[in-house]
MARDO-697418 format. One record per atom (N, C-alpha, C): residue in three letters; atom name; y, z, x. Coordinates in Angstrom, 3 decimals. Layout:
N
ALA|CA|Y|Z|X .
...
***
This chain:
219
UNK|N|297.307|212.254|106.428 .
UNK|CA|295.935|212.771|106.488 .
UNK|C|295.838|213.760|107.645 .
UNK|N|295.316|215.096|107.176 .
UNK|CA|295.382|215.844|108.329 .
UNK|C|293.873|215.616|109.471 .
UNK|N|294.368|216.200|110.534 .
UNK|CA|293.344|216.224|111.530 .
UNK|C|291.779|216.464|111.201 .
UNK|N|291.031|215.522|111.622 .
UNK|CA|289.519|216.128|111.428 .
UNK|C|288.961|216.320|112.450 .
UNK|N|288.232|217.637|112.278 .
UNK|CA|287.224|218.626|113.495 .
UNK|C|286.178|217.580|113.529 .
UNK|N|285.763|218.064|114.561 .
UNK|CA|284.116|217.823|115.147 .
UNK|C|283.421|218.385|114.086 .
UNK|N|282.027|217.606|113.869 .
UNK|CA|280.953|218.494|113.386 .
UNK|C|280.526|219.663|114.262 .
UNK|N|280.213|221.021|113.537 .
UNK|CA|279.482|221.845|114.421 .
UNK|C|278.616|221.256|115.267 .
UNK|N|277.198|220.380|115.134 .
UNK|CA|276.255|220.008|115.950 .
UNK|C|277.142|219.263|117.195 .
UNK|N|278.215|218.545|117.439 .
UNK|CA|278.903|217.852|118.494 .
UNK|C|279.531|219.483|119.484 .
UNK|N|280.274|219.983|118.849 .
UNK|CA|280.529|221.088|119.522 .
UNK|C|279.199|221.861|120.358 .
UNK|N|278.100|221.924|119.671 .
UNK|CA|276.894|222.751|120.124 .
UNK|C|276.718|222.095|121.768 .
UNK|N|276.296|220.554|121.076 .
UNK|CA|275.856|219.889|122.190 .
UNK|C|276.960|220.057|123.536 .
UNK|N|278.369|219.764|123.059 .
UNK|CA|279.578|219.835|124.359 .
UNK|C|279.223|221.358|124.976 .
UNK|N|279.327|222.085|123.932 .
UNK|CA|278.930|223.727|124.842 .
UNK|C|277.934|223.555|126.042 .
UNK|N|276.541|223.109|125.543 .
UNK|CA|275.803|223.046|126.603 .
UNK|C|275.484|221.770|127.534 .
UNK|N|276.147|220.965|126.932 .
UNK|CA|276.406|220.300|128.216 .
UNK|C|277.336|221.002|129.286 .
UNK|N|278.560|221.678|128.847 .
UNK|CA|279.213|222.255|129.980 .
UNK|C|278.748|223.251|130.620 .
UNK|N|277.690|224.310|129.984 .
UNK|CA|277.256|225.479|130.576 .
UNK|C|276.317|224.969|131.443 .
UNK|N|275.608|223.608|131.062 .
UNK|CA|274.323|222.716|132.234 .
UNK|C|275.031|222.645|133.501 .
UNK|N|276.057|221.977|133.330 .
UNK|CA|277.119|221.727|134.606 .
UNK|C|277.422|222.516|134.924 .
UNK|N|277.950|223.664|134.141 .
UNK|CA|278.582|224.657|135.251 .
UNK|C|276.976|225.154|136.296 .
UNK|N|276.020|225.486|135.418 .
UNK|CA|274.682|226.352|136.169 .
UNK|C|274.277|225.374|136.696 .
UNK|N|274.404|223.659|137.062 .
UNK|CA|274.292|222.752|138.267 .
UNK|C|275.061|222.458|139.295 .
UNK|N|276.507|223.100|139.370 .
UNK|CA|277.303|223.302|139.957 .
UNK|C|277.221|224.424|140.976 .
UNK|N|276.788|225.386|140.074 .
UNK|CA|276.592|227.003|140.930 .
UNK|C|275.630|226.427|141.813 .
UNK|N|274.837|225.935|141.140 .
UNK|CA|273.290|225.546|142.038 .
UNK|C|273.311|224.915|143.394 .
UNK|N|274.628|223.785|143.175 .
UNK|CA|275.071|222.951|144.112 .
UNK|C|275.546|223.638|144.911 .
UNK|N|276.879|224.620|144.619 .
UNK|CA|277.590|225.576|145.835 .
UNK|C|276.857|225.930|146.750 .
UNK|N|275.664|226.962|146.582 .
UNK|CA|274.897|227.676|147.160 .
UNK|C|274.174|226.281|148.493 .
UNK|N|274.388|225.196|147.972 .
UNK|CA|274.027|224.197|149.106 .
UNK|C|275.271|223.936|150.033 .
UNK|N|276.511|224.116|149.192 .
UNK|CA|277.336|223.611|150.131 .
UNK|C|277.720|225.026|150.649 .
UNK|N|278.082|225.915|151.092 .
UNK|CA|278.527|226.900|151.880 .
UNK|C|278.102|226.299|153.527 .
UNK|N|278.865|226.655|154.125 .
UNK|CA|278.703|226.023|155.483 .
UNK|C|277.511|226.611|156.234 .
UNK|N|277.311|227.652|156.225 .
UNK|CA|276.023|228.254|156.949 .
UNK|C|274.363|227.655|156.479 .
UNK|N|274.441|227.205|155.216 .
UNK|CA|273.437|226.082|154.428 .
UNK|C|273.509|224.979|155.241 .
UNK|N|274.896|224.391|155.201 .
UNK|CA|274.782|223.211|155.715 .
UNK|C|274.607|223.090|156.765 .
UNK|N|274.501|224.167|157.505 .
UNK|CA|274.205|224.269|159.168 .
UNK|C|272.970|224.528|159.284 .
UNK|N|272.280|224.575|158.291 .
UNK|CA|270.530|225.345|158.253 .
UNK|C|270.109|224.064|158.108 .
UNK|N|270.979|222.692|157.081 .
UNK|CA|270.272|221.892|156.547 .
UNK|C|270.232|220.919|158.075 .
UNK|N|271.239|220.788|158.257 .
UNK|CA|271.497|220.210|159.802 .
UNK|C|270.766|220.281|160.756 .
UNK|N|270.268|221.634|160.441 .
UNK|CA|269.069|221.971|161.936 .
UNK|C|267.854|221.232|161.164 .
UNK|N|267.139|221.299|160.080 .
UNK|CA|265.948|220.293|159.530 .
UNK|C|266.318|219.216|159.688 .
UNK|N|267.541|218.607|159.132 .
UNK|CA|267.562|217.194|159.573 .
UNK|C|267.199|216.737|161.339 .
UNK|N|267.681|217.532|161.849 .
UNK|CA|267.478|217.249|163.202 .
UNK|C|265.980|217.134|164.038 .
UNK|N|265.253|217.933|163.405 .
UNK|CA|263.310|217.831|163.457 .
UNK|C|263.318|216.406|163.897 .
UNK|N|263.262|215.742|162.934 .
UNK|CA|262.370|214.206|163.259 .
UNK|C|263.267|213.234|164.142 .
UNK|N|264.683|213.951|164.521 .
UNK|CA|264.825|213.104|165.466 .
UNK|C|264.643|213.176|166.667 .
UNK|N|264.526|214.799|167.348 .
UNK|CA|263.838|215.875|168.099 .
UNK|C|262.468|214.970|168.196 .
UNK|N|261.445|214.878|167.430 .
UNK|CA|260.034|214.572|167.677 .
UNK|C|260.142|213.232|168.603 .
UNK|N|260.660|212.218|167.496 .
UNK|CA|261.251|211.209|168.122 .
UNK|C|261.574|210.695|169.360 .
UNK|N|262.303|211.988|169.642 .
UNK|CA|262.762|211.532|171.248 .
UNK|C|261.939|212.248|172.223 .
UNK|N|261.053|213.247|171.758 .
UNK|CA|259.957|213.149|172.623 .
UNK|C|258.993|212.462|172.520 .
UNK|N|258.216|212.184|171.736 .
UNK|CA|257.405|210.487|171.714 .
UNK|C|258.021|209.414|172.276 .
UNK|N|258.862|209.377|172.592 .
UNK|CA|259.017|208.053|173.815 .
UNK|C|259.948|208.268|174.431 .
UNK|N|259.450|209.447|175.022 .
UNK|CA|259.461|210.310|176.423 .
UNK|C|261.173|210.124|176.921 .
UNK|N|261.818|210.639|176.119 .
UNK|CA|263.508|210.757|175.794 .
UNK|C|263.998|211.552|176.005 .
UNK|N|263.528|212.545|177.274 .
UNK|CA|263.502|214.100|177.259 .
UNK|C|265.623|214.779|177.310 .
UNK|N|266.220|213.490|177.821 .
UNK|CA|267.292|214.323|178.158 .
UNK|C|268.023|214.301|176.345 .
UNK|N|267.944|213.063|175.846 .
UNK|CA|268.204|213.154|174.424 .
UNK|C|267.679|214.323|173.778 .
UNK|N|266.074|214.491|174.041 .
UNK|CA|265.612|215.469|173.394 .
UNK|C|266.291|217.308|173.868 .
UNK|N|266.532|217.197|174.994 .
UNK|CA|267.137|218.492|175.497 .
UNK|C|268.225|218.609|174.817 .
UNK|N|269.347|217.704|174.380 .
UNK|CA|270.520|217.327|174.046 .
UNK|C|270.494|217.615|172.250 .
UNK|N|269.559|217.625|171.594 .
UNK|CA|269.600|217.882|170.363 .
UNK|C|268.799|219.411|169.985 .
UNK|N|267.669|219.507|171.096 .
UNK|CA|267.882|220.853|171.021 .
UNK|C|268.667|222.281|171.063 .
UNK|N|269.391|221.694|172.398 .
UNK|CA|270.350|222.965|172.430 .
UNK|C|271.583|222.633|170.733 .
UNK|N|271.516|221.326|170.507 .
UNK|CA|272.673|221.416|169.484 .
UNK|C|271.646|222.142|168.521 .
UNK|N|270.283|221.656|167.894 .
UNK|CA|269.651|222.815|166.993 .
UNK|C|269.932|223.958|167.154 .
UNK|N|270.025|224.632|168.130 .
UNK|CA|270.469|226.018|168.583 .
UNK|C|271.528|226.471|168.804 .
UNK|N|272.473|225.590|168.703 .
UNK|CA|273.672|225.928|168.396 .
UNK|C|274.160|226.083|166.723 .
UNK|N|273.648|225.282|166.062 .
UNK|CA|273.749|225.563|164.502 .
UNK|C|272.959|226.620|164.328 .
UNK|N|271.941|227.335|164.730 .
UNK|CA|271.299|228.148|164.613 .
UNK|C|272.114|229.389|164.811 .
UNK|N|272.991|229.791|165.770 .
UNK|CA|273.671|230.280|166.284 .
UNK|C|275.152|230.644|165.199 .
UNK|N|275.685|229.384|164.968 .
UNK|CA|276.775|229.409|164.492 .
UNK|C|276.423|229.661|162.594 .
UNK|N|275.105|229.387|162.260 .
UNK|CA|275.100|229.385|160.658 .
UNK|C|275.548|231.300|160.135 .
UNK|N|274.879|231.881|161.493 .
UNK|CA|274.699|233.272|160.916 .
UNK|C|275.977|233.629|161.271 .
UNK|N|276.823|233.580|162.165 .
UNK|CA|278.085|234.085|162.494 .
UNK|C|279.177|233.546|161.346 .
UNK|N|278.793|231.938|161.030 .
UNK|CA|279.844|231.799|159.674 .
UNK|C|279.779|232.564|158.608 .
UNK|N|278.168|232.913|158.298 .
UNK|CA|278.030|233.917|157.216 .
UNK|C|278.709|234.923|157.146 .
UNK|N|278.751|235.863|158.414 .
UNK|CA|279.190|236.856|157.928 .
UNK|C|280.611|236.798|158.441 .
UNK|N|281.468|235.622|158.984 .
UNK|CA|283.134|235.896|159.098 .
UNK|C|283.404|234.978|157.253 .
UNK|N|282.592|234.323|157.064 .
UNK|CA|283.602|233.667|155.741 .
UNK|C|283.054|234.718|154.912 .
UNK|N|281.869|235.618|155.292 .
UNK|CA|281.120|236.316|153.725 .
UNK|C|280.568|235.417|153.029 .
UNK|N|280.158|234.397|153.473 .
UNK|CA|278.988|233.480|152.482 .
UNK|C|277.569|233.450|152.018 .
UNK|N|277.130|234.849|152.319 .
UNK|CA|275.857|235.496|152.079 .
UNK|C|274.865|234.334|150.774 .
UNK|N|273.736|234.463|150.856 .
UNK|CA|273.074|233.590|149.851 .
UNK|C|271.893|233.993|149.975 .
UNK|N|271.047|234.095|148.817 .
UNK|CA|269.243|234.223|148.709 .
UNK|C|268.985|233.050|149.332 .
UNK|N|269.530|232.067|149.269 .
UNK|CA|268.883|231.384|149.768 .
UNK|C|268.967|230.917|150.763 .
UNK|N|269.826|231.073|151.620 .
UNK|CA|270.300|230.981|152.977 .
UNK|C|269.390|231.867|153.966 .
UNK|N|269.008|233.443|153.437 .
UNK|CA|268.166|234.320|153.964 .
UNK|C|266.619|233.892|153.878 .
UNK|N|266.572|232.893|153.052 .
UNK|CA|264.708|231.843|152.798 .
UNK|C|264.984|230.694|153.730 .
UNK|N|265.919|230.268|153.872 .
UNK|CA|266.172|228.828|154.197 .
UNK|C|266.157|228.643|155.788 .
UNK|N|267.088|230.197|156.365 .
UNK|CA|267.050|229.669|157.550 .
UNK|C|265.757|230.335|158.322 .
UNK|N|264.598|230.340|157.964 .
UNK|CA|263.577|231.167|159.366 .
UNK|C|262.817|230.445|158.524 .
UNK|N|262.708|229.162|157.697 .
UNK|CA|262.251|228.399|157.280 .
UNK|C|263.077|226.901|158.126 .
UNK|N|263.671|227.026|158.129 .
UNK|CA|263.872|225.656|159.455 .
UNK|C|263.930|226.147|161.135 .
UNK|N|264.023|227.398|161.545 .
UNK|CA|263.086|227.570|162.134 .
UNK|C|262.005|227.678|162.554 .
UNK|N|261.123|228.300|161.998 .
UNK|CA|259.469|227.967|162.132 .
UNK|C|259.384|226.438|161.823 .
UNK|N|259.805|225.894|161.174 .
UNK|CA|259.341|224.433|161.016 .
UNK|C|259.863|223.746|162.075 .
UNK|N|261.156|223.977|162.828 .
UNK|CA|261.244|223.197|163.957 .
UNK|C|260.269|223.858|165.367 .
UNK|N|260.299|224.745|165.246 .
UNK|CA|259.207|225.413|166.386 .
UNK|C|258.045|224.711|166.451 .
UNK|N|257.907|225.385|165.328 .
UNK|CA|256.242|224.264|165.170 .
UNK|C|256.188|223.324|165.160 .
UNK|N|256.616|222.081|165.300 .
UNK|CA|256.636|220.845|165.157 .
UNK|C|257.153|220.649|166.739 .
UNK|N|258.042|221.429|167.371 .
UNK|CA|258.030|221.105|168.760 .
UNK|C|256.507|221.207|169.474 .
UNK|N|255.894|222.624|169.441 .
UNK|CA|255.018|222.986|169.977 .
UNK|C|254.176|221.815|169.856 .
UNK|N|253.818|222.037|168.654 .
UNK|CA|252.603|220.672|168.011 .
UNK|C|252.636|218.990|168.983 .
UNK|N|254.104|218.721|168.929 .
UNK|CA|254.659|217.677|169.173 .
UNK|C|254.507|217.576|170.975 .
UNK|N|255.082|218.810|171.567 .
UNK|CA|254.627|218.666|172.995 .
UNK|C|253.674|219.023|173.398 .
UNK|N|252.480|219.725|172.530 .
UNK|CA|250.857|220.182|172.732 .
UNK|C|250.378|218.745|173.072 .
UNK|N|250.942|217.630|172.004 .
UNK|CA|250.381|215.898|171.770 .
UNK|C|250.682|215.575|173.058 .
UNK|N|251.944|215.907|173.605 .
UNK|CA|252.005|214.310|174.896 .
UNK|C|251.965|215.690|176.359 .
UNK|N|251.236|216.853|175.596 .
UNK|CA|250.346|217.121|177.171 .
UNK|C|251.332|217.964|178.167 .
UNK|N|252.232|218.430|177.715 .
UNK|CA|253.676|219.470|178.430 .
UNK|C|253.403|220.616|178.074 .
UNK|N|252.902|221.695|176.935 .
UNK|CA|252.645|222.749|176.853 .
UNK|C|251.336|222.510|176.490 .
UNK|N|250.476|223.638|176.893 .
UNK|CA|248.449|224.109|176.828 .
UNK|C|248.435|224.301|175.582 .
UNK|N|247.328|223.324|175.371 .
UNK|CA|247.067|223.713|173.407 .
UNK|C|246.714|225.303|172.899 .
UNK|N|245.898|226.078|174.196 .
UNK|CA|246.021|227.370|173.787 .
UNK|C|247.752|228.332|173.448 .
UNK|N|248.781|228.216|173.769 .
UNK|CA|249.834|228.188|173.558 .
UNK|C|250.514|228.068|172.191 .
UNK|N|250.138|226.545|172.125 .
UNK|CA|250.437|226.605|170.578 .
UNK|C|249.559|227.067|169.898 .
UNK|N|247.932|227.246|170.361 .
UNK|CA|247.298|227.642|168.945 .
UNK|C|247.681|228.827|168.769 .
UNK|N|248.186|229.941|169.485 .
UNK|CA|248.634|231.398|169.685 .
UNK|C|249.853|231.265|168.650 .
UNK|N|250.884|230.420|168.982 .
UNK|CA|252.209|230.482|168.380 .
UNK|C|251.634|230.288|166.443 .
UNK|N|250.947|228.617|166.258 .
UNK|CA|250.659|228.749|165.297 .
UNK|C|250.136|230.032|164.636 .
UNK|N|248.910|230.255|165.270 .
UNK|CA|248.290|231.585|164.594 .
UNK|C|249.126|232.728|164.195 .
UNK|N|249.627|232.879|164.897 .
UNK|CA|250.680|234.211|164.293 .
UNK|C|251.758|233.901|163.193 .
UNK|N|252.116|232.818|162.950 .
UNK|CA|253.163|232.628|162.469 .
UNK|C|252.071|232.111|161.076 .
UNK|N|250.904|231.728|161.039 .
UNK|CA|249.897|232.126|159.639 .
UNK|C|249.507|233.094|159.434 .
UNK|N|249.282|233.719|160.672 .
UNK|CA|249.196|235.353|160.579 .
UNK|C|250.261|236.325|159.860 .
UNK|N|251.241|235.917|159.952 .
UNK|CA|252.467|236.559|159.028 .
UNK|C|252.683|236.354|157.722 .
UNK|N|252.182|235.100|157.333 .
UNK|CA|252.239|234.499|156.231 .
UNK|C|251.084|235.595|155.228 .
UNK|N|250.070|235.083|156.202 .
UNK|CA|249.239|236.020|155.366 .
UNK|C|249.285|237.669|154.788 .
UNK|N|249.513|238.228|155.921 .
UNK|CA|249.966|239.738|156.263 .
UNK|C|251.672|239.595|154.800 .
UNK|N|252.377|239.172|154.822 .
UNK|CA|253.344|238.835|153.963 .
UNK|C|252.578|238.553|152.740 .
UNK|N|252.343|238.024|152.164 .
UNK|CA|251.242|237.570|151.127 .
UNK|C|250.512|238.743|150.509 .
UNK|N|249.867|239.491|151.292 .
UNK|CA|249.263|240.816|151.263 .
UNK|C|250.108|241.557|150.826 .
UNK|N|250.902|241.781|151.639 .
UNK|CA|251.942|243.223|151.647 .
UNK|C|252.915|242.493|149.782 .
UNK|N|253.580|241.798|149.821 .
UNK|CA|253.768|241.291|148.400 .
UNK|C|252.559|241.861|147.324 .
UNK|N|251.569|241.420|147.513 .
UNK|CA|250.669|241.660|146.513 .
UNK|C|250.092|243.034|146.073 .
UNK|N|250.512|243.856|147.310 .
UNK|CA|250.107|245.611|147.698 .
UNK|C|251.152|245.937|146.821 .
UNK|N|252.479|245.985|147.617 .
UNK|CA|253.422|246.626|146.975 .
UNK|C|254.991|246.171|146.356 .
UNK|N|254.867|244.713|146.484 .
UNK|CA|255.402|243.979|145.385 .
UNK|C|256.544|243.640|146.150 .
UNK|N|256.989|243.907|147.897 .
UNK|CA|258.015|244.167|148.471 .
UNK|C|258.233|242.882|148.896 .
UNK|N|259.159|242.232|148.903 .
UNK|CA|259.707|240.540|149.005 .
UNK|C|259.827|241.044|150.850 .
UNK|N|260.882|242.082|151.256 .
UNK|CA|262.063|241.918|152.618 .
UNK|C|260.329|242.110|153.232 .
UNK|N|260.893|241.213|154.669 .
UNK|CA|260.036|241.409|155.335 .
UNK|C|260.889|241.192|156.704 .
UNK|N|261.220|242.413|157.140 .
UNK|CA|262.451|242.044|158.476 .
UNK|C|261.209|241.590|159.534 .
UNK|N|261.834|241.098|160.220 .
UNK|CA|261.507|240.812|161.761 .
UNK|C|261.987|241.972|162.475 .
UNK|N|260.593|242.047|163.402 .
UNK|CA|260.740|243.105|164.340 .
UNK|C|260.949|242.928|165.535 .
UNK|N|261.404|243.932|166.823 .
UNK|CA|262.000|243.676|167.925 .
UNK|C|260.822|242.545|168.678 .
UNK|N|259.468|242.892|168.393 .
UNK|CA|258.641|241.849|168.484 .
UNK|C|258.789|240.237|168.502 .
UNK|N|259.199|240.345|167.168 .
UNK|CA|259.169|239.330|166.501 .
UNK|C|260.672|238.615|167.046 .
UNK|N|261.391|239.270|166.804 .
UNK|CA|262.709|238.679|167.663 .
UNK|C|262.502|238.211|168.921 .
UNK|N|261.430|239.173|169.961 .
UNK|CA|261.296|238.666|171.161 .
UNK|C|260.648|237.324|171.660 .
UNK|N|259.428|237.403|170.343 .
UNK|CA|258.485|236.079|170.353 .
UNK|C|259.594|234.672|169.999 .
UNK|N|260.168|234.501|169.560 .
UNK|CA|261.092|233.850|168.632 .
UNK|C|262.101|233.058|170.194 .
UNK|N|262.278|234.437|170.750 .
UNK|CA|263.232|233.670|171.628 .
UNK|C|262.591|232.676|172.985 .
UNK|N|261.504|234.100|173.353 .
UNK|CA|260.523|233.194|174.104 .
UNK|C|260.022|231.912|173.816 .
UNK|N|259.598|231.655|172.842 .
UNK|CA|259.564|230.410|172.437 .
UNK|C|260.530|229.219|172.321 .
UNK|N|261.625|230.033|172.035 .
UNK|CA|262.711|228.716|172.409 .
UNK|C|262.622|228.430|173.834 .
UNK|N|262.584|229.536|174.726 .
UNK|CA|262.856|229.376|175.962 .
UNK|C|261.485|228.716|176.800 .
UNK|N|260.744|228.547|176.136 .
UNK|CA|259.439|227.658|176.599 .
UNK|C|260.387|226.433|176.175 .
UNK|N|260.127|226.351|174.801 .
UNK|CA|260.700|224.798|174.517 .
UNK|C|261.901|223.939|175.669 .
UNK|N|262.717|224.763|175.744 .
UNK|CA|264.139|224.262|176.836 .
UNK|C|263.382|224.459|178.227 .
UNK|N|262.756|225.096|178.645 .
UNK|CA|262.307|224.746|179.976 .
UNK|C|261.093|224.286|180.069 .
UNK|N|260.225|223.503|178.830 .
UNK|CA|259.410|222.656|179.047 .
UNK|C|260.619|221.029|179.595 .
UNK|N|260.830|220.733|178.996 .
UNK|CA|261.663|219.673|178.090 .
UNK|C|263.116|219.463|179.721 .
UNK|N|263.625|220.887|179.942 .
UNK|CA|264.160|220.625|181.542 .
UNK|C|263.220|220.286|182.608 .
UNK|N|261.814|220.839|182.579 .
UNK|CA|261.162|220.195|183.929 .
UNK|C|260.707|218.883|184.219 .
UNK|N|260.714|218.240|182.466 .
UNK|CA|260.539|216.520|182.517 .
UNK|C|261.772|216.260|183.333 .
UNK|N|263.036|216.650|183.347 .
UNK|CA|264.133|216.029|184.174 .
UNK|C|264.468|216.710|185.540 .
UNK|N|263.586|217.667|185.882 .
UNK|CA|263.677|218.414|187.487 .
UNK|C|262.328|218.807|187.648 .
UNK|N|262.281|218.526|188.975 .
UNK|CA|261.240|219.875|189.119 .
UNK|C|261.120|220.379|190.056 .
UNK|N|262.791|221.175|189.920 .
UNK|CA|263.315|222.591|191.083 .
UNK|C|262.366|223.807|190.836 .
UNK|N|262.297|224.206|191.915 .
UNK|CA|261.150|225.187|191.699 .
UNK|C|261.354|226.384|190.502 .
UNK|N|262.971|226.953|190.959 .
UNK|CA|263.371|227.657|189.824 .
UNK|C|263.196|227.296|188.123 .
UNK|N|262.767|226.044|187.875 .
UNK|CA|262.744|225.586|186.722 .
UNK|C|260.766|225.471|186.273 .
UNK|N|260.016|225.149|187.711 .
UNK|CA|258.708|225.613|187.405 .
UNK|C|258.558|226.732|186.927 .
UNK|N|259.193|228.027|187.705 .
UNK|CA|258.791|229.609|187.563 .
UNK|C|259.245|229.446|186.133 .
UNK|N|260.324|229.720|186.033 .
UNK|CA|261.077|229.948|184.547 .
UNK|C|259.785|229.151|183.854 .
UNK|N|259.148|227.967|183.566 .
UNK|CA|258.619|227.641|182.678 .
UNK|C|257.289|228.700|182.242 .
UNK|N|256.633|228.389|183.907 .
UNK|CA|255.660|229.562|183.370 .
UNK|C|255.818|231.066|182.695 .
UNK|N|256.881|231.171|183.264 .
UNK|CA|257.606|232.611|182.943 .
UNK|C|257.170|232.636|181.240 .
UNK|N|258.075|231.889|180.708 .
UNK|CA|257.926|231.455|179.050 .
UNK|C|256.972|231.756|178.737 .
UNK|N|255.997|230.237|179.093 .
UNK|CA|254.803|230.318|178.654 .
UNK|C|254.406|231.472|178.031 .
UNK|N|254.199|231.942|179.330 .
UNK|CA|253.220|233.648|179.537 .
UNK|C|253.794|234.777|178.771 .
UNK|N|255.020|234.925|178.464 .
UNK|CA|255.276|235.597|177.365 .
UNK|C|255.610|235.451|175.941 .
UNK|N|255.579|234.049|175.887 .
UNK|CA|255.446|233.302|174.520 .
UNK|C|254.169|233.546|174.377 .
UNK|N|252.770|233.654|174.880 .
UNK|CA|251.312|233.624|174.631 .
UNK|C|251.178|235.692|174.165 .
UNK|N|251.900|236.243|175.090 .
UNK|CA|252.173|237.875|175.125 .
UNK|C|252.935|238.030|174.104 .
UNK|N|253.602|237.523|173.556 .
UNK|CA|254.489|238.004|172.388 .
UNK|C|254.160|237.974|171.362 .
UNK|N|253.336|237.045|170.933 .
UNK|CA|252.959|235.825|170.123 .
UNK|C|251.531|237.128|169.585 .
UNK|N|250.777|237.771|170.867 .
UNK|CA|250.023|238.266|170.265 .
UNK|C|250.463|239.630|169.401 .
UNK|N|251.122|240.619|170.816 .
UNK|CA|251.788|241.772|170.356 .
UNK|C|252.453|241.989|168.989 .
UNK|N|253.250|240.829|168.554 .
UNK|CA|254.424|240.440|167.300 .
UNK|C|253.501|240.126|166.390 .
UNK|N|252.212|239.548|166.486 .
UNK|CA|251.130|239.164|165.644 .
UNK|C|250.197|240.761|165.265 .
UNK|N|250.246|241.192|165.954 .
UNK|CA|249.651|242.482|165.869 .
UNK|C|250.476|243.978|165.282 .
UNK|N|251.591|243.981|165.314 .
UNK|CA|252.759|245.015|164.956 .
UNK|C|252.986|244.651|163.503 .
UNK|N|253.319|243.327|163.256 .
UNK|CA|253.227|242.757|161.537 .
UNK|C|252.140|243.587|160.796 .
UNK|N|250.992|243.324|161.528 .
UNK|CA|249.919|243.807|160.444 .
UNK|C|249.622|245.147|160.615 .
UNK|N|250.182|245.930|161.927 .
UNK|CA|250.073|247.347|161.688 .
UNK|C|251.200|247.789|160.422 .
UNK|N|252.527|247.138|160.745 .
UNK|CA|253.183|247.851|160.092 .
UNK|C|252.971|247.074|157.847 .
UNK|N|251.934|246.032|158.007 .
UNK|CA|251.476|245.743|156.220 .
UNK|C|250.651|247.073|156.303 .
UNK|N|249.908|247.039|157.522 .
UNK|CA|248.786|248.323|156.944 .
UNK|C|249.112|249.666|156.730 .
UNK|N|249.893|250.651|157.029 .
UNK|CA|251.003|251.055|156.937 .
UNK|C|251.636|251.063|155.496 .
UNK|N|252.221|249.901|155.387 .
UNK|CA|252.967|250.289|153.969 .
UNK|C|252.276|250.167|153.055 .
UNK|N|250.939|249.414|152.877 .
UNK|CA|249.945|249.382|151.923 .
UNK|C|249.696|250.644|151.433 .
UNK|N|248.683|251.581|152.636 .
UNK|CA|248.410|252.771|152.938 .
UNK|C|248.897|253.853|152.105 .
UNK|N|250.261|253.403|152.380 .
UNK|CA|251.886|254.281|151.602 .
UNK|C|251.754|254.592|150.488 .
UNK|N|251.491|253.120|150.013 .
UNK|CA|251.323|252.520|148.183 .
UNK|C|250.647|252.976|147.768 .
UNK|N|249.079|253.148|148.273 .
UNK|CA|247.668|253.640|147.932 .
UNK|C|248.138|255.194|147.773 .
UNK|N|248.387|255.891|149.208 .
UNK|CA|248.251|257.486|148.838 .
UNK|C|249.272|257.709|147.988 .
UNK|N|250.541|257.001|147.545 .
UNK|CA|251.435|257.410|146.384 .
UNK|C|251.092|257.364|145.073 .
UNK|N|250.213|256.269|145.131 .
UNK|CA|249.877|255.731|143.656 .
UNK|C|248.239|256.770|143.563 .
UNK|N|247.768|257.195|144.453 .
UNK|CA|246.826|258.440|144.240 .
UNK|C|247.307|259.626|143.697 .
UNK|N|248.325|259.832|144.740 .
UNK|CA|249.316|261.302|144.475 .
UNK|C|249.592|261.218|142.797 .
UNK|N|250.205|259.757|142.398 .
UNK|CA|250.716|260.165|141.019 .
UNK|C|249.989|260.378|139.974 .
UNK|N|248.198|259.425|140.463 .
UNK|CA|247.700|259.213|139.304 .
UNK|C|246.949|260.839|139.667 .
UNK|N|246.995|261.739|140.349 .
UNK|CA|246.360|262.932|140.588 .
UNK|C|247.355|264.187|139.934 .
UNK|N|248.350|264.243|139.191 .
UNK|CA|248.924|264.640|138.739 .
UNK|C|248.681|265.053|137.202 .
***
C-alpha cells in the first residue's frame, strides 16, 4: 500500500501554525537583543529603587541608581557596536526613563528631600511634551521627535539632582550641599527652557504644514 498524504485542510492548518511561530518568534527577538534587555532591566529596577527609599535605604538606593545608569549607558553603546537597532528599543528606552525619573522625583517629593515645586516643574514638562508631541503628530503626521540640546540638558540635570539628593542623606560635606542645590536650580531652569523650545519648535513645524498646505491648495 502506497504512502498516504495529509489532507489539504491539515497542511493549511501546519502552514499557519508555523508562520504564527515564526511572527511570535520575531516578536520575541526584538525582546531579547541585549540593549532591550538592558532597557527592561532598568524598569525592573523602579520598584526596587522606590523601595529603598521608603525605608530610608539611601546607600542601597544610591547603589541601584548608579547601576540604572549604567544600563542606561551601556543599552545604547551595545546598540550600535552589535547593530541591534529596533522600533522598539527607540520607544522603549526614554520610556523607562521618564518613568524612572518620575517616580524618583514623586517618590523623594513624598519623604521631603526634593521641593514639590521641583517636581511639579519636572512633571509638567515632561506632559508638556506629551502634549506638544500629540499636537505636532496630529498637525503633520510626524512620529520622530528628537530631543534637543535642551532637552538633553534637562535630562541630565535631573539625574544629577537625583544622585546628589540621595548622596547628601549619606554626607553632608559641604561640596555635596552646593552640588545639590546646584541641580536643583538647573533642573527647575531646564525643565522650563526645554519645556519651552519643544513647543516653539511644534509651533514652527505646524506653521510649516499650514503655509505649505496653503501654498498648494493656492495653486
Amino acid at each position: 500500500m502506497g504512502r498516504q498524504n495529509p489532507p489539504c485542510c491539515t497542511i493549511v492548518v501546519c502552514c499557519l501554525e508555523t508562520l504564527m511561530a515564526d511572527a511570535a518568534n520575531k516578536r520575541l527577538n526584538r525582546f531579547r537583543t541585549a540593549p532591550n534587555l538592558l532597557t527592561l532591566s532598568r524598569i525592573c529596577l523602579a520598584p526596587f529603587l522606590v523601595a529603598a527609599i521608603l525605608d530610608s535605604h539611601y546607600a542601597l538606593a544610591f547603589g541601584l541608581f548608579v547601576a540604572a545608569g549604567l544600563t542606561d549607558a551601556l543599552d545604547g553603546l551595545l546598540a550600535r557596536l552589535l547593530k541591534q537597532y529596533s522600533l522598539l528599543g527607540q520607544y522603549l528606552d526614554p520610556v523607562a526613563d521618564k518613568l524612572l525619573l518620575s517616580t524618583l522625583f514623586l517618590v523623594l517629593t513624598y519623604k521631603g528631600l526634593i521641593p514639590a515645586r521641583v517636581t511639579a516643574l519636572v512633571i509638567g514638562r515632561d506632559v508638556g511634551i506629551l502634549v506638544v508631541a500629540a499636537i505636532l503628530y496630529a498637525a503633520t503626521g510626524r512620529r520622530e521627535f528628537r530631543p534637543s540640546i535642551f532637552g538633553k540638558g534637562s535630562t541630565l540635570a535631573q539625574l544629577a539632582a537625583i544622585a546628589t539628593v540621595l548622596v547628601h542623606q549619606l554626607t553632608a560635606a559641604q561640596w555635596v550641599v552646593i552640588c545639590r542645590l546646584v541641580a536643583l536650580d538647573a533642573t527647575m531652569a531646564l525643565a522650563v527652557a526645554s519645556g519651552l523650545h519643544y513647543a516653539w519648535i511644534a509651533a514652527r513645524r505646524v506653521g510649516a504644514q499650514g503655509n505649505g498646505a496653503n501654498g498648494h491648495s493656492g495653486k
